[in-house]
C-alpha positions in Angstrom: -18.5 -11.1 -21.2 -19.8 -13.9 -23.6 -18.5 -15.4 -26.7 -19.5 -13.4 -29.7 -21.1 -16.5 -30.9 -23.2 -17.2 -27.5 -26.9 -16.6 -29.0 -29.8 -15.2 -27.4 -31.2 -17.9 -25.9 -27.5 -18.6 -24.2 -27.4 -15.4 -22.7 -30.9 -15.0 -21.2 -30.7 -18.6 -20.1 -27.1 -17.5 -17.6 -29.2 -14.2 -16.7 -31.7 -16.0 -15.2 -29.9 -18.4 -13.4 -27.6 -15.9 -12.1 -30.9 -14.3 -10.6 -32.0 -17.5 -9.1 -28.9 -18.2 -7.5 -29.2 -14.2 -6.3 -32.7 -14.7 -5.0 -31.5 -18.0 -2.9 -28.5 -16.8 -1.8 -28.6 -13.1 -1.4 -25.9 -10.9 -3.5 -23.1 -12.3 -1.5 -23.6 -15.9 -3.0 -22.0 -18.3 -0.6 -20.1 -16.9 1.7 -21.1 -15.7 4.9 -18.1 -13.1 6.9 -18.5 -13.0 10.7 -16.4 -10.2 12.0 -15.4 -10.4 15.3 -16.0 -6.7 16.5 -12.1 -5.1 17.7 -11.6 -3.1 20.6 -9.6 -0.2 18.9 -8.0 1.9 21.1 -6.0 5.9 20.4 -2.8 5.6 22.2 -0.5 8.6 20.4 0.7 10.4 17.3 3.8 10.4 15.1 4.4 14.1 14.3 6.8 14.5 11.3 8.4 17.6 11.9 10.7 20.0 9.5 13.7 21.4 11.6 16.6 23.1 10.1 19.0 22.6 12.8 19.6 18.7 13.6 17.4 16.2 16.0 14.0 18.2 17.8 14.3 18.7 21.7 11.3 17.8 23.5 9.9 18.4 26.7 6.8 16.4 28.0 3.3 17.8 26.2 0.3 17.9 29.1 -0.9 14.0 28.6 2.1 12.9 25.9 5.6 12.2 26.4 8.4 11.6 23.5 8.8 8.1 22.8 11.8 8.1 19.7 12.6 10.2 17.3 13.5 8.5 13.4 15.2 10.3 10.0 15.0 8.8 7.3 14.0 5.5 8.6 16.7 5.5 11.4 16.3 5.9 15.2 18.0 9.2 16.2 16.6 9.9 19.4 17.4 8.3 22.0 20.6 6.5 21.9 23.6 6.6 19.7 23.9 8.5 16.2 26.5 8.2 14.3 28.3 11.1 12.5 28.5 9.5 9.1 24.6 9.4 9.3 23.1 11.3 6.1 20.4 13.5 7.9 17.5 15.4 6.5 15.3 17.9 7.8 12.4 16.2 8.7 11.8 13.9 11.6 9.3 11.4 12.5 8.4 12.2 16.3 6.4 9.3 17.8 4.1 10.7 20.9 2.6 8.2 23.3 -0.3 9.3 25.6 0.4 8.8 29.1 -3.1 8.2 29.7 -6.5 7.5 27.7 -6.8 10.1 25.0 -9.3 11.4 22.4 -9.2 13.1 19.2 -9.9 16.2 20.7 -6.3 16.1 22.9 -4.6 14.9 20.0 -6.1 18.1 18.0 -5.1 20.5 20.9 -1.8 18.5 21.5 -1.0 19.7 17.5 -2.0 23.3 18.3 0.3 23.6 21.1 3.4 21.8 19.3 2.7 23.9 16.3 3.4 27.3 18.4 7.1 26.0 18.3 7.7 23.4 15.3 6.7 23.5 12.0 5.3 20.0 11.1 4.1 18.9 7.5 1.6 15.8 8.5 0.7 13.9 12.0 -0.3 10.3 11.9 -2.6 8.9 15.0 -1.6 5.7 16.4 -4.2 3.1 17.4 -4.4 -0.3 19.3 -6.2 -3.1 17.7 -7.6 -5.9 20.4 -4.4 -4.7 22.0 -2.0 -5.0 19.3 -0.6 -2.0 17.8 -1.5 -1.4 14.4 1.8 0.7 13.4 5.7 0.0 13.6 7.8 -0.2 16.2 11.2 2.0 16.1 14.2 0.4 14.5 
């Protein structure tokens, strides 16, 4: 925005440069951005399910197995809980493929889970250049 005082003359005179500059240095000005293209990679879903009566048992689903289980942002399953922990009823389930997947098995994988648990939302999980792009259990 200019100066209320900034004449006519001001004004067109910043325009033009400002289209100059465009014209010799694209829209982007000065800076040029090479991204390095990253291998990204589907390796599971967390499931967050809504059960009434404690920590969800899991068998092995087809191509994913049950990594950990987490309420409240503490690891319940496996290991250790302790009594005093405040519980709710909903549980992040983290599902890790056992072998290359696609969003078509994760979709299917959902279908079948759903004919047993009730789940409210399902998060994928994805490698980046190797490096997973979401947290580990605590």
């Amino acid at each position: 925005m200019f100066h209320p005082s900034a004449d006519a003359a001001t004004i067109i005179s910043v325009y033009q440069e400002s289209r100059n500059f465009m014209s010799r240095h694209g829209k982007r000005g000065l800076v040029t951005i090479n991204k390095k293209a990253k291998d990204i990679k589907l390796v599971g879903v967390d499931v967050y399910i809504i059960n009434e009566s404690g920590v969800p048992q899991f068998a092995d689903f087809e191509n994913f197995r049950c990594e950990f289980i987490s309420n409240r942002g503490t690891k319940v399953w496996p290991g250790y809980v302790s009594p005093d922990l405040m519980m709710v009823n909903w549980y992040r389930c983290r599902f890790l493929a056992t072998s290359d997947i696609t969003d078509q098995e994760i979709d299917r994988f959902l279908s079948k889970l759903s004919e047993k648990w009730l789940w409210s939302a399902a998060q994928k999980l994805w490698l980046y250049d190797g490096e997973p792009g979401f947290s580990k259990a605590y």
